[in-house]
C-alpha positions as CSV (number, residue, x, y, z in Angstrom):
1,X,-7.2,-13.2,20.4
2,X,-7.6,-16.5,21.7
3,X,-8.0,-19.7,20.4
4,X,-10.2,-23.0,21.1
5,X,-7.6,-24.4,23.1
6,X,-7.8,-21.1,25.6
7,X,-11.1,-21.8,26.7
8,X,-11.8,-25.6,26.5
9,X,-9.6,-28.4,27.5
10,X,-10.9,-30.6,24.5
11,X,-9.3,-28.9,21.7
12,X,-6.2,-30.5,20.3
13,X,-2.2,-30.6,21.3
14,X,-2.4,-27.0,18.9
15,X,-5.0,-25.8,20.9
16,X,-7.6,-26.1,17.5
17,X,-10.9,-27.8,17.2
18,X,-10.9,-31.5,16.6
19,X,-13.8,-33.9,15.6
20,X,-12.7,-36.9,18.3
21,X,-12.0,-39.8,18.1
22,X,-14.8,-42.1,19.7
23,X,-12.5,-45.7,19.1
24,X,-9.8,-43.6,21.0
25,X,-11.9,-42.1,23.5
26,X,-10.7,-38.9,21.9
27,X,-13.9,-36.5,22.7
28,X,-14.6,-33.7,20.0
29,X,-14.6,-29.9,21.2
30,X,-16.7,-28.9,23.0
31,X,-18.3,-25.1,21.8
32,X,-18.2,-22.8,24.8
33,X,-19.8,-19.6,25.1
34,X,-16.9,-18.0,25.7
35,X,-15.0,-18.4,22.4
36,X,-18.0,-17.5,20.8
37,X,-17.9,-13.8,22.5
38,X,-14.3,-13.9,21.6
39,X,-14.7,-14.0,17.6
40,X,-18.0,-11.9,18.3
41,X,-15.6,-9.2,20.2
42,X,-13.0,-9.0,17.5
43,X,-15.4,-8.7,15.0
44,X,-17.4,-5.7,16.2
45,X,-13.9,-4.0,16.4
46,X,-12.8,-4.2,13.1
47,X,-16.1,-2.6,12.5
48,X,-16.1,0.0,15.0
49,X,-12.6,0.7,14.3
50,X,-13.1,1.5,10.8
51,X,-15.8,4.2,11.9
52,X,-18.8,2.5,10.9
53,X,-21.7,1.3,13.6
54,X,-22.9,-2.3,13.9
55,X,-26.2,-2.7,11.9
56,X,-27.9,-6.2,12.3
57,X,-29.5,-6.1,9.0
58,X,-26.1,-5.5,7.0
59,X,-24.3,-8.9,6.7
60,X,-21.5,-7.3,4.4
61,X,-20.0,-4.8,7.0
62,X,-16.9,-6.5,8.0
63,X,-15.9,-6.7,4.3
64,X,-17.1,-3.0,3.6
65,X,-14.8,-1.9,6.8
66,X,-12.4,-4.3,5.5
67,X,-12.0,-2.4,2.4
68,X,-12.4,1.1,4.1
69,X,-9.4,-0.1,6.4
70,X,-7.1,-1.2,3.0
71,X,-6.4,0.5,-0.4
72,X,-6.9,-2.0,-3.3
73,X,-4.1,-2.4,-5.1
74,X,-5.9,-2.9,-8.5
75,X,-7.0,0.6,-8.2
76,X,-3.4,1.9,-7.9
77,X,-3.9,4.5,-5.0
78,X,-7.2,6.2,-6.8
79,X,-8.9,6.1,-3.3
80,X,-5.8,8.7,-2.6
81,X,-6.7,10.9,-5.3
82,X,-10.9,10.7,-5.0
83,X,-10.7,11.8,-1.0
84,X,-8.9,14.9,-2.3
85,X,-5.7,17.2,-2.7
86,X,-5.5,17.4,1.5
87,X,-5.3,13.4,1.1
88,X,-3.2,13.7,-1.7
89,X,-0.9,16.1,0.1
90,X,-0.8,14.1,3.1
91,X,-0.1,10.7,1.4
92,X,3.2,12.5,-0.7
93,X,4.6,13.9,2.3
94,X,4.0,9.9,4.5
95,X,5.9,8.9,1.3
96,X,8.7,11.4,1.9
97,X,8.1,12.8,-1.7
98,X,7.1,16.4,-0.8
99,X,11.2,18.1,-1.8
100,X,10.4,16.4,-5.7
101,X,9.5,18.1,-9.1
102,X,5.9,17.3,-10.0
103,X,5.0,18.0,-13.8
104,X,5.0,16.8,-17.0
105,X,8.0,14.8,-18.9
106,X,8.9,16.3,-21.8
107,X,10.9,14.9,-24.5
108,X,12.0,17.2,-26.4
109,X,13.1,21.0,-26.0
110,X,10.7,23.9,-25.9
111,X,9.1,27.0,-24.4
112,X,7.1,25.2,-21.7
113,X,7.6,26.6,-18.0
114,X,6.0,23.8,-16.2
115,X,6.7,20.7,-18.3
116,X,10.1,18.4,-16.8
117,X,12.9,17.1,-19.6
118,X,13.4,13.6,-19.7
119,X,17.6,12.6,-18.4
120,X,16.9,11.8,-22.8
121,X,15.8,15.2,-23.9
122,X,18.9,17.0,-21.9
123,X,21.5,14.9,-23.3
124,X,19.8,14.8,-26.9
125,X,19.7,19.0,-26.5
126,X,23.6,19.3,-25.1
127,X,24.7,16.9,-27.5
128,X,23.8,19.5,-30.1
129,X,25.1,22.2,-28.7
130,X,28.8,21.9,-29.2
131,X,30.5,20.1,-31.8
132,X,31.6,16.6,-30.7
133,X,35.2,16.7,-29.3
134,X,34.9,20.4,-28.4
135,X,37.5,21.0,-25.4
136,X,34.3,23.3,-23.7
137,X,31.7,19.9,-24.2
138,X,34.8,17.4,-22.6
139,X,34.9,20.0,-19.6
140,X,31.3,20.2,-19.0
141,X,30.8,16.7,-19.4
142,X,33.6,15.6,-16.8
143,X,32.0,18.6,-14.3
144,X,28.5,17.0,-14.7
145,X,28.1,13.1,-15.7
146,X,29.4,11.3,-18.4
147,X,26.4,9.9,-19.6
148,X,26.4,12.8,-21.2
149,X,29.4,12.6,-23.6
150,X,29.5,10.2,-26.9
């Protein structure tokens, strides 16, 4: 991309537009063609790059490729989930989070075959299991973590 200063040599000592200075004989810059078709040229290809055609009659394209090109954030990944489970698939294996359980959190024991115990639930359920103290709970609880013992 280039800037005023690329294409005219009345531009500023940061190569930006300036107003001049007429008591300093400080001219103001002069628009070119050229930077015109510059902005013009990177404009058309954030809209052709997003898929879309130019349309003459449409002055809000650039911000509807705009947000074709970027998620909103205040729709926490929706767009993900509305183009579909291919999407979603795609997206969860980009984030590296295709070897993971997916289900439910539980928090409490049950007969459920899908649903995922809370680190809570476990410990709440083991804890019951053997009386507190038992040599068999001590043992488990040093194989395992012990977060687990009380």
């Amino acid at each position: 991309m280039q800037k005023i200063g690329d294409v005219t040599n009345t531009a500023d000592s940061n190569g930006e537009f300036t107003n001049g200075n007429v008591a300093q004989g400080v001219q103001p810059t002069i628009l070119l063609a050229e930077i015109f078709n510059t902005w013009q040229r990177e404009l058309v290809n954030i809209v052709t790059g997003s898929g879309n055609s130019l349309d003459p009659r449409d002055d809000t394209q650039l911000l509807s490729c705009l947000q074709k090109l970027f998620l909103n954030a205040a729709n926490n990944l929706s767009e993900i989930k509305a183009a579909g489970p291919d999407a979603v698939a795609e997206a969860k294996e980009n984030l590296g989070l295709t070897n993971v359980l997916v289900g439910p959190l539980a928090q409490a024991t049950g007969a459920s075959t899908s649903a995922i115990m809370s680190q809570k639930a476990v410990t709440d359920a083991l804890a019951t299991k053997q009386p507190k103290g038992n040599r068999r709970q001590r043992y488990f609880c040093q194989l395992t973590s012990r977060n687990l013992c009380f």
